[in-house]
N, C-alpha and C positions, 0 to 999 in steps of 0.2 A: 406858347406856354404849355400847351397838352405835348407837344414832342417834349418838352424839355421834362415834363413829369414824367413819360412816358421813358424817357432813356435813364432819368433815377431809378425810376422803376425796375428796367433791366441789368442796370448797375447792383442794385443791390443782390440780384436775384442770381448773379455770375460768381459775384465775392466767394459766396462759400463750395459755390463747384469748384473753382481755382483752389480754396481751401483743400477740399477734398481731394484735385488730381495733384497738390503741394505730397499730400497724405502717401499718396501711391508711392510715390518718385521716392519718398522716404524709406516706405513699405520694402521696396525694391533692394536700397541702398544697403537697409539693414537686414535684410533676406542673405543678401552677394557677404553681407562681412561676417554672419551666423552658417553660412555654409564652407567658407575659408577658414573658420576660427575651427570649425568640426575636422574638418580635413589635415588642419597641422598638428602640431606635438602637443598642446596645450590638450590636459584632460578637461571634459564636462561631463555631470551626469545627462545617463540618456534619457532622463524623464524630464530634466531642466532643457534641456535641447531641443524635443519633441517637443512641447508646450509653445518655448518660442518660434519654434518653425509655423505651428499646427495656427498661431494667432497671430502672423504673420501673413498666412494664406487667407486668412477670416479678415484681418486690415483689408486686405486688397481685395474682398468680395465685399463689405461694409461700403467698402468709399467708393465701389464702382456703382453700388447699389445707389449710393447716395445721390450720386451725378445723375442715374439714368431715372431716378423719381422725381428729384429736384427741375429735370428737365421737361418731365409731362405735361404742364400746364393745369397741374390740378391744388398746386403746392398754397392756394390761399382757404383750405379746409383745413379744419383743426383737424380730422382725421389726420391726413398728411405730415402737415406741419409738427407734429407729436410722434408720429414714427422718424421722421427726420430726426430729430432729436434723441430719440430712443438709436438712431447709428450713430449718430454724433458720440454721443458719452461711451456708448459700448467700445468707439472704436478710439476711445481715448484711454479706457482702461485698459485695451489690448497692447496698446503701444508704450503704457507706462509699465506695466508687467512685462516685456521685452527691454524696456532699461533697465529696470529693477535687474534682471536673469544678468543685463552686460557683458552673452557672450559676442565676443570680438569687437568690444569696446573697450578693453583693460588701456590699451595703448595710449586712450585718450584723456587729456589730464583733466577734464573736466568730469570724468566720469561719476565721482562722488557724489556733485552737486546732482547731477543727471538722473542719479539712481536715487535720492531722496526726492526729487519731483515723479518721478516715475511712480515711487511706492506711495505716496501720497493719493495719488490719480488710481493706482490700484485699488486703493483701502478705498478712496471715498465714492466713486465712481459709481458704486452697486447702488447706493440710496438713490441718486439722481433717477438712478434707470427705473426702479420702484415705481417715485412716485409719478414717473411719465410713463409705464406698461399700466398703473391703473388707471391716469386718467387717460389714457387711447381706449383702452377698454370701455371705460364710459361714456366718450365720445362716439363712442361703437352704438350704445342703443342710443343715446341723447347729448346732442351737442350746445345744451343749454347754457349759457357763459356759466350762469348760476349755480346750475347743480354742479358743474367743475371742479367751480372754485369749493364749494363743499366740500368735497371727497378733498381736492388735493390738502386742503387745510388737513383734514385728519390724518390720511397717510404721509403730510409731509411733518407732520408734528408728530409721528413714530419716527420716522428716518431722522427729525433734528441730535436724536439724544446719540443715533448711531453717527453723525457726521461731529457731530462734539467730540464724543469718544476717539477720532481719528484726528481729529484736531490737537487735543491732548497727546496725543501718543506722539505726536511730531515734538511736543516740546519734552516728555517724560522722556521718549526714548535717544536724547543727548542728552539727557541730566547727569551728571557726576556726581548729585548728592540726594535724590529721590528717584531713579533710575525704573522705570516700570515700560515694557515692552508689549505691545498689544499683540503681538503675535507670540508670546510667551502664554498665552491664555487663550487660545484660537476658539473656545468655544463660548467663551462672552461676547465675540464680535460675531460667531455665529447667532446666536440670541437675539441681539439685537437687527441682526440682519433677518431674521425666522418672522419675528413680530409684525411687519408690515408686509410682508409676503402671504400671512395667513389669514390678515387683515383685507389682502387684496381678494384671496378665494373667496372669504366671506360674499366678498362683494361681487363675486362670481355667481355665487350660488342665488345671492339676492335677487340678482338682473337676470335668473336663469330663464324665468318665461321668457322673456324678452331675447333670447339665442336661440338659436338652435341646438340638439341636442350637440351636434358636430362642432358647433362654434363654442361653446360652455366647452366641452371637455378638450376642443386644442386650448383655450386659455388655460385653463387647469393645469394640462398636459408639461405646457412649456413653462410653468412657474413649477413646479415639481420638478423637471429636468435640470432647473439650473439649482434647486434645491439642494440636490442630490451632491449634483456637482461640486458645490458648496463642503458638502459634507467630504467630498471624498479628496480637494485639496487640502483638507483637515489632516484626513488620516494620511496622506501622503505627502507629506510638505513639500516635496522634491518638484513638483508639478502643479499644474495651476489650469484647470479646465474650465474655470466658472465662465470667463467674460469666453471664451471660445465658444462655449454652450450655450450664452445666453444670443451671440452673433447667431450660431445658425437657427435658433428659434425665431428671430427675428426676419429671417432668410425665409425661414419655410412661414409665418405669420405672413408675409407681403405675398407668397405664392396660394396660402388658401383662406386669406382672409383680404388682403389689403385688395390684391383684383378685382376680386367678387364684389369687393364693396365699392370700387370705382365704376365697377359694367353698372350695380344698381341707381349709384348716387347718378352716372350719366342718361339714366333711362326715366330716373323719376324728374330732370330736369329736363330732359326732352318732352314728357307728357304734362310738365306745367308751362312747360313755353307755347305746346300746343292750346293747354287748358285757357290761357289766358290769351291766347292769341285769338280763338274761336270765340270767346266773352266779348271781343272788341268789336267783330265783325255780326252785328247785332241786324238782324230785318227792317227793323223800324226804327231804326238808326239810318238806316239804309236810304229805306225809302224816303222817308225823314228830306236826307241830305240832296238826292236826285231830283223827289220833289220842289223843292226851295232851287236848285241848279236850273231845271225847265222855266221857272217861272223868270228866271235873272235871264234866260235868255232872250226870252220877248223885251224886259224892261231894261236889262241894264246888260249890256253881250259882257263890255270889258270884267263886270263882275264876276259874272257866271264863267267866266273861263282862267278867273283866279281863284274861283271855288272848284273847279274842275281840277285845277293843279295840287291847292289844297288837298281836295280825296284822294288824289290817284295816288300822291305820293305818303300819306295817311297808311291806304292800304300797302302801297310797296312798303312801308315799315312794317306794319303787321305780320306780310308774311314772309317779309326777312328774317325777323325772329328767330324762328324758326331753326336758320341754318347760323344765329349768333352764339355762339359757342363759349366765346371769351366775352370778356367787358368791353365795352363799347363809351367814347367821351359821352358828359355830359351834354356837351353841346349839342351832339345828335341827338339824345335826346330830349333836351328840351324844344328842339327845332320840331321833333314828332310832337307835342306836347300842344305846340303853338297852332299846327294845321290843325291839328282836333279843336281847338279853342275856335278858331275863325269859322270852322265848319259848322258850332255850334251857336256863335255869333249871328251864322247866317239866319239861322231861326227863333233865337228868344231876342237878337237885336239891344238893345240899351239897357235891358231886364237881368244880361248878364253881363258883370264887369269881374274883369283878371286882370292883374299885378303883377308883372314881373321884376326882382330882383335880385338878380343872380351874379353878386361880385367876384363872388368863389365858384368857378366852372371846370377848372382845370383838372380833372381828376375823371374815373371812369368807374359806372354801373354796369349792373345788368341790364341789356335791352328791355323793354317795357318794364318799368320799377317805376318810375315819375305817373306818364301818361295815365292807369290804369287807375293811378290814388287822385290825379286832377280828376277822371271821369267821373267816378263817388264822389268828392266835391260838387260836381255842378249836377248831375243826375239825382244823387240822393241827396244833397245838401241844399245851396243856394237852389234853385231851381222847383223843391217844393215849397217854398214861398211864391205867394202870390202876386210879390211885386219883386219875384229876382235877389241879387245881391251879389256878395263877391267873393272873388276868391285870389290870395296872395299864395305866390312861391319863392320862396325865398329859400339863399344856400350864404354857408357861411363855413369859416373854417379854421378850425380849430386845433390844438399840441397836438390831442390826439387822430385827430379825421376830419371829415366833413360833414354835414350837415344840410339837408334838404326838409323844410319846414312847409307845410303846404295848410293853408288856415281857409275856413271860410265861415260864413256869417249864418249858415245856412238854420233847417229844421233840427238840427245835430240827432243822436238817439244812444242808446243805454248800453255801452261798451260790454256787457255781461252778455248781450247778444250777440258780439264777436266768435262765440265760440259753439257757436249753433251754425247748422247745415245752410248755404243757399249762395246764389251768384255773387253777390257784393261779397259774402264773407268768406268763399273761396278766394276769392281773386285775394283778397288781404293775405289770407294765410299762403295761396303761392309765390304773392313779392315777399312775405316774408323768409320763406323758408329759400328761395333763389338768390336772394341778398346772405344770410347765413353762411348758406354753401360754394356760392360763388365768389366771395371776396369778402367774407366776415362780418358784414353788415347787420343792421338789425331793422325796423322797421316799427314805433311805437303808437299807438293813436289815445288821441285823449278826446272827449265828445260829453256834452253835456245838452240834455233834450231841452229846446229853445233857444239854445245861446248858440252854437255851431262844435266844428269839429275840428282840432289840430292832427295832423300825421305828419312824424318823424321821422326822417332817414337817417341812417346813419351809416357813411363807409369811414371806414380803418384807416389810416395812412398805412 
């Protein structure tokens, strides 16, 4: 069942590179019949010419881009995943603006229809990009589902009235008896294209603490460039630079932003793998465990050398971590999950009872996310009780993802302390922010003092 997830998984994750090298082979096709169409008798302007060559070249740096980020292993951050999208549409408006032009496509008799989807994909194409350059922008200082979905509600409720508008125009501009053309008024679609553009600087200038001065003014920068751009396939109808301006923003965005932010996002999750790896490997845990192991070997050898196995391979997970890079099944980690349980068995004995219920396992975390929230359970929960108690894991699976439930009976305490400095509340906030970043997950706890503690997992399908 884990392979079989496991190759949906990379099923799906091919689909749109195949898309994308579909994309090229297109790029190419139509590149070879816009340099033959230039070459024979047939007149084109050379600014209508130019545009489709020049976004033609930009198709085939978009979709290569596509392929070679989609391939890094980094594609389940909304960072990513957002710029992905921000090549996808741009390089859809490049290619319908290349129908639209239909140089060396007169010959085809389908061309009509072609060039009305094409001009569609032109006009509406820009809003999409909108309101996915602000919220990458936002995912830039905070990846909160929450504050997201905020921002996009607002910027995507300016862009609704400009995608109306181009809606409209599909139907006014074949009318025979109310006839109105949206590009017969180029500066009302400019308007309504300016409006969430300046909505997004706002929101630039907002989150300015939170950039660098370098990083505020290339956002700035490259929303002003295609601005312009904007303005100046206005005054020049003949040519069309917006979506070509706004690909190579995007181009140099992934070279002095999207990098830098992958070398950090790799660095801060190598020093929480560390962070949480060195939390596990405790002294008096330690001794704890060796002591109880000595003793099992006078009294009980077979014991004491399944407790032996228990540790060693306890620590061999600990500091594999370390070099876990990708996600890892559940089952490996529940299997780490269980040696800590038996280890700890060894010494509170019948005082500590665990539950497991795991129907739903087929799926994959990050390396230490379970193990580190059962350890709070029994260390900080059941455990300060005087007479023990328990602890349930349960996984369940659901339309959207899956589900890791982890309950105990325990002393519980005042969730408003979650967000104050110290061991246990590290370790929560770096499963939680390693589940975020590594496969979209979230991590919730709910705790009431006397009654025990629930903590949440949650991964994505």
């Amino acid at each position: 069942m884990v392979q079989k997830s496991r190759k949906g998984s990379r099923a799906k994750a091919v689909l749109p590179r195949l898309v994308a090298a579909a994309v090229i082979v297109l790029a190419i096709a139509l590149l070879v019949r816009v340099l033959l169409a230039m070459g024979g008798t047939a007149e084109y302007s050379g600014y209508a010419a130019a545009s489709a060559l020049v976004e033609l070249m930009f198709i085939l740096l978009t979709a290569t881009t596509y392929i070679s980020v989609s391939s890094s292993g980094h594609c389940e951050r909304v960072f990513v995943k957002l710029f992905l999208w921000m090549l996808a549409i741009v390089t859809m408006g490049m290619l319908g603006d290349v129908l639209v032009w239909g140089i060396g496509l007169e010959e085809f008799p389908w061309v009509v229809p072609l060039q009305a989807v094409g001009a569609f994909f032109r006009d509406s194409m820009g809003f999409p990009l909108i309101i996915l350059y602000s919220t990458y922008l936002l995912s830039y200082v905070n990846e909160d589902p929450k504050e997201l979905l905020r921002y996009v509600r607002l910027v995507g409720g300016l862009c609704a009235d400009g995608l109306l508008l181009v809606c409209i125009n599909q139907i006014t501009s074949r009318s025979t008896v109310q006839y109105w053309q949206l590009w017969d008024h180029p500066w009302v679609f400019l308007f309504f294209l300016a409006v969430p553009i300046v909505v997004t600087m706002g929101i630039i200038f907002y989150f300015r603490r939170m950039l660098s001065n370098g990083k505020a003014i290339a956002f700035l920068f490259y929303e002003l460039l295609v601005l312009m751009a904007v303005v100046v396939d206005i005054l020049i109808s003949e040519m069309t630079l917006a979506y070509a301006v706004a690909a190579f923003s995007l181009l140099q965005l992934y070279i002095s932003v999207q990098l830098e932010y992958e070398k950090q996002q790799e660095e801060a999750l190598l020093q929480q793998r560390i962070s949480i790896m060195l939390s596990q490997i405790r002294p008096h845990f330690l001794y704890n465990v060796l002591t109880g192991i000595r003793a099992l070997c006078r009294l009980d050898p077979p014991k004491a050398e399944a407790a032996l196995v228990d540790f060693t391979r306890y620590l061999r997970a600990n500091l594999s971590s370390l070099e876990d890079e990708s996600l890892i099944p559940l089952t490996q980690e529940l299997e780490h999950t269980r040696h800590y349980i038996r280890l700890e068995q060894m010494r509170y004995g019948d005082d500590l009872k665990v539950v497991f219920h795991t129907p739903a396992a087929q799926f994959f975390v990050p390396a230490l996310t379970l193990e580190p929230i059962v350890e709070n359970a029994v260390r900080h929960g059941v455990m300060q009780r005087e007479r023990g108690g328990t602890v349930i894991i349960q996984t369940a699976e659901t339309a959207q993802g899956f589900t890791i439930t982890v309950t105990d009976d325990g002393v519980g305490f005042d969730t408003s302390l979650l967000n104050r400095c110290g061991p246990v509340h590290v370790g929560v906030s770096n499963v939680q922010k390693r589940l975020a970043a590594m496969c979209g997950g979230s991590l919730d706890i709910h705790s009431q003092p006397g009654i025990g503690t629930t903590a949440v997992i949650f991964v994505p399908k």
